[in-house]
VEXZARO-174426 format. One record per residue (C-alpha): x, y, z. Coordinates in steps of 0.25 Angstrom, whole numbers, padded with zeros to 4 digits, always signed. Layout:
BEGIN
XYZ;...
END
This chain:
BEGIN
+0471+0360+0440;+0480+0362+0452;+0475+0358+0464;+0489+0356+0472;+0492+0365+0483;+0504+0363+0492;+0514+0369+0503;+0529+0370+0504;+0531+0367+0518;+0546+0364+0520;+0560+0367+0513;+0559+0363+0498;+0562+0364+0486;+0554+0366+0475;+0556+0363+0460;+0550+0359+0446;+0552+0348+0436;+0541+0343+0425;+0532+0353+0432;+0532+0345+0445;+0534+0353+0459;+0543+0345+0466;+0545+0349+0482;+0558+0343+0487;+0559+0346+0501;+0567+0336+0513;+0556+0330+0517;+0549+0327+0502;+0551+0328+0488;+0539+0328+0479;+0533+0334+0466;+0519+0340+0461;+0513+0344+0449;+0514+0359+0447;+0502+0360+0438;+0495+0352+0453;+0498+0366+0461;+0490+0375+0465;+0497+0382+0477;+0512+0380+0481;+0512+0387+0496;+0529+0386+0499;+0528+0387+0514;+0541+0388+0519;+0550+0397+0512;+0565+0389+0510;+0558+0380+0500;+0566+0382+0487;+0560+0383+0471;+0566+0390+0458;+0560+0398+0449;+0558+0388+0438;+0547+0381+0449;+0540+0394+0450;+0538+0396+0437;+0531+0382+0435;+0522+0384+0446;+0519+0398+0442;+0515+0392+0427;+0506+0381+0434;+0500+0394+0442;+0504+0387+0455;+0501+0398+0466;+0515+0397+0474;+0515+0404+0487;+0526+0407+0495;+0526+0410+0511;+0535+0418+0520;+0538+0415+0533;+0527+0414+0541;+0523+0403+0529;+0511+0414+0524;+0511+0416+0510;+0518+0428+0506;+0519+0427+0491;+0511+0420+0479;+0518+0417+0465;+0507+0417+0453;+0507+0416+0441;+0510+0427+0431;+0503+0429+0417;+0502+0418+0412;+0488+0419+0405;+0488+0420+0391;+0480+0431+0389;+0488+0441+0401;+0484+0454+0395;+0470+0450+0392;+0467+0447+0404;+0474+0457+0411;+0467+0468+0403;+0454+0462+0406;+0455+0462+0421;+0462+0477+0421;+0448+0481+0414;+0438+0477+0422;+0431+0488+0426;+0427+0494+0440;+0412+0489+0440;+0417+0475+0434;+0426+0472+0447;+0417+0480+0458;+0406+0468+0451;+0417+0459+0452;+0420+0462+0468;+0406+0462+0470;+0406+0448+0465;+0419+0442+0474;+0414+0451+0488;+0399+0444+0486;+0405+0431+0483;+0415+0432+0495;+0404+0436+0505;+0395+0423+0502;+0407+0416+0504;+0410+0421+0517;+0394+0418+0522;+0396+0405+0514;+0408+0403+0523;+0400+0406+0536;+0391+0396+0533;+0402+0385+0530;+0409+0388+0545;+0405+0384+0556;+0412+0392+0566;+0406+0403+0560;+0399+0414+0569;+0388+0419+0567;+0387+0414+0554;+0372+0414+0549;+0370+0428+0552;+0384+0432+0545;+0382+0424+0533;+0367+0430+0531;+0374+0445+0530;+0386+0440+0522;+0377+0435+0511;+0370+0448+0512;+0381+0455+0510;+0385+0447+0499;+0373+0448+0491;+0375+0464+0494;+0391+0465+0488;+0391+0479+0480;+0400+0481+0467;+0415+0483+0470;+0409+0479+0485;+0407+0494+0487;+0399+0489+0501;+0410+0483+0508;+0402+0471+0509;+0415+0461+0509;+0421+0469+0521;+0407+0467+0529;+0407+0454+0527;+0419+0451+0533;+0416+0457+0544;+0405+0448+0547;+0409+0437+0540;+0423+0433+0547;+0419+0435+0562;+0409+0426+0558;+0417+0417+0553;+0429+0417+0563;+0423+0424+0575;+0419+0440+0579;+0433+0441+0583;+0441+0438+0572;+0448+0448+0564;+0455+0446+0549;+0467+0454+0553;+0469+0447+0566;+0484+0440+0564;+0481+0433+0577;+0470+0425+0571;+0477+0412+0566;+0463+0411+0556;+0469+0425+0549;+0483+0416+0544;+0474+0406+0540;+0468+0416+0531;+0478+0425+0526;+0487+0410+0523;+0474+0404+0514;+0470+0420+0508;+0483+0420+0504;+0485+0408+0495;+0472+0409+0490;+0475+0426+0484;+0486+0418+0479;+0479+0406+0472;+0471+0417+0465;+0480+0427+0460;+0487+0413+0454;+0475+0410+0447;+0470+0425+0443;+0485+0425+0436;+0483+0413+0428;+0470+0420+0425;+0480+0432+0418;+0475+0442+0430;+0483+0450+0437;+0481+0450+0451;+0484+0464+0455;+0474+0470+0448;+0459+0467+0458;+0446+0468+0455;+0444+0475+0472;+0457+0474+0476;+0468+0484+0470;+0479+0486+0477;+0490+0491+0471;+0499+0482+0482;+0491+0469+0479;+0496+0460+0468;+0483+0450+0471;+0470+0461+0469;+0465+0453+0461;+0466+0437+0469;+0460+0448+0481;+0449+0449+0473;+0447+0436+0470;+0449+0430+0485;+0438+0435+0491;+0429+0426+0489;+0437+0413+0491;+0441+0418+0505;+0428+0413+0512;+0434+0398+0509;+0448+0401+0515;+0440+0408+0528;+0432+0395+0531;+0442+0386+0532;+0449+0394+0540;+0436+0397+0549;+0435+0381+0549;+0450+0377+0551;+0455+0386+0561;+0454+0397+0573;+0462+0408+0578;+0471+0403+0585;+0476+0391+0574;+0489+0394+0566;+0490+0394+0551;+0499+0381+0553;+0506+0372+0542;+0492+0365+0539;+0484+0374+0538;+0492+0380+0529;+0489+0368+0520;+0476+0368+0522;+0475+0382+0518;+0482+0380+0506;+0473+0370+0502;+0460+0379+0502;+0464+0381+0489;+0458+0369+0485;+0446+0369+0493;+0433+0369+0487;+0426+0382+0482;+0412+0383+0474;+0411+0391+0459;+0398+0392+0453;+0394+0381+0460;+0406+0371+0456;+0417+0369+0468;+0431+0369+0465;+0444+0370+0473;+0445+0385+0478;+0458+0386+0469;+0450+0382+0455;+0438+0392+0462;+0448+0406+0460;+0452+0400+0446;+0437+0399+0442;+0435+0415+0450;+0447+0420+0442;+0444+0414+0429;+0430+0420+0431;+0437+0433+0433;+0444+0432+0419;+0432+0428+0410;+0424+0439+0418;+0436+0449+0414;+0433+0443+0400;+0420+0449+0400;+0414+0435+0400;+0405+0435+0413;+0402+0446+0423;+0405+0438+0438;+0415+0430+0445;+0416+0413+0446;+0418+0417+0463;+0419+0405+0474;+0408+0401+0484;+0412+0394+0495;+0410+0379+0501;+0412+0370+0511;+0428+0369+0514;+0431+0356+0505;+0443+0352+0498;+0441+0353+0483;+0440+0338+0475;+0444+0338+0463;+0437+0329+0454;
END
């Protein structure tokens, strides 16, 4: 499986020979597996790669992410159809019925919630944290089909000025912890759409989210719950006023590969939405009734054994 995820930092060039990613830039020349990648993040935008390179990496269902520049992702390339069974699939998830995905959001909005009062109770900075986390598992316990209740919204009011301070706000640009969160949400939307279309999904089409301007409904969907991870390194690693620099980039990326727990087994975060998704694709079957969804750990780098 890959497990490779790397960053494009300077002028390069990128090409392909024997299946090997080979970066040539002035100060180094080296070569990778492709079937080794998981994310290929080109930060800076002169570096140089054909068409022929896309395609391979696309085939291996390497999530290549492009940034604009302010060096935030802007742009994700996915796979596209490349399961077998295309139109099975496709028809399976366009009939899922209105109680089947209001039971389904139910499912992802309860999970999510535990994870943000399992988050609480990993950070120490948290404030207030004992008294929040008691009413953010009661709230979860209480999720209503479809999440008619609101409860999600609830929650994060009382769960993120617990765990960043009363006066942080989510929209605040002037909070450097907001970048840090935007930068990490976005690769991980789109290691999930990656993976839900080497499932045969097609991510416009949500089980909560329609939008008709959103091409990734669906990976919203399926984000939630794996968010409280990427909010406690952040509430762990950095304040307001530190800047999404060149590292913590990397270190971002690299979440990808820390550890998340699925019925009761821990895998790399990235492997966890794999197992979500193909939960997600034996339940369109009609073979089981509830999601394979993440519950959070200690931050840890995954070992793979």
């Amino acid at each position: 499986m890959a497990y490779r995820n790397l960053i494009v930092e300077s002028d390069a060039e990128l090409t392909v020979k024997n299946n090997q990613l080979r970066v040539k830039s002035w100060e180094r020349d080296v070569t990778i597996p492709i079937e080794d990648i998981d994310i290929l993040m080109l930060e800076n935008n002169r570096c140089t790669l054909s068409a022929t390179l896309l395609s391979a990496l696309a085939k291996s269902s390497v999530a290549v992410f492009i940034c604009d520049e302010f060096h935030m992702p802007c742009a994700v390339i996915n796979p596209f159809l490349q399961h077998s069974r295309q139109h099975e699939i496709t028809k399976r998830q366009l009939a899922l019925t209105v109680p089947a995905k209001k039971q389904l959001w139910k499912q992802i909005i309860s999970t999510k919630i535990n994870n943000q009062a399992r988050c609480l109770s990993l950070s120490p900075s948290a404030d207030n944290a004992q008294e929040a986390i008691k009413k953010l598992e009661s709230m979860a316990k209480k999720v209503r089909s479809g999440d008619e209740g609101h409860s999600e919204g609830h929650a994060s009011a009382v769960y993120f000025p617990a765990l960043f301070g009363k006066s942080y706000r989510r929209g605040n640009e002037e909070d450097c912890r907001n970048a840090w969160l935007n930068y990490v949400y976005t690769i991980l939307r789109g290691c999930i759409a990656r993976t839900l279309c080497t499932y045969g999904f097609i991510p416009l089409f949500g089980i909560h989210h329609h939008s008709s301007l959103n091409q990734f409904n669906l990976a919203d969907d399926f984000i939630e719950p794996f968010r409280p991870l990427i909010d406690l390194y952040v509430s762990q690693n950095t304040d307001a006023k530190t800047p999404l620099s060149i590292t913590a980039k990397r270190q971002l990326v690299n979440l990808i590969s820390y550890d998340i727990d699925v019925m009761g087994k821990k895998y790399a975060l990235s492997y966890g939405m794999e197992l979500t998704v193909k939960s997600f694709s034996t339940l369109c079957r009609g073979k089981r009734k509830t999601l394979q969804l993440p519950h959070l750990v200690a931050l840890r780098q995954h070992l793979y054994e």
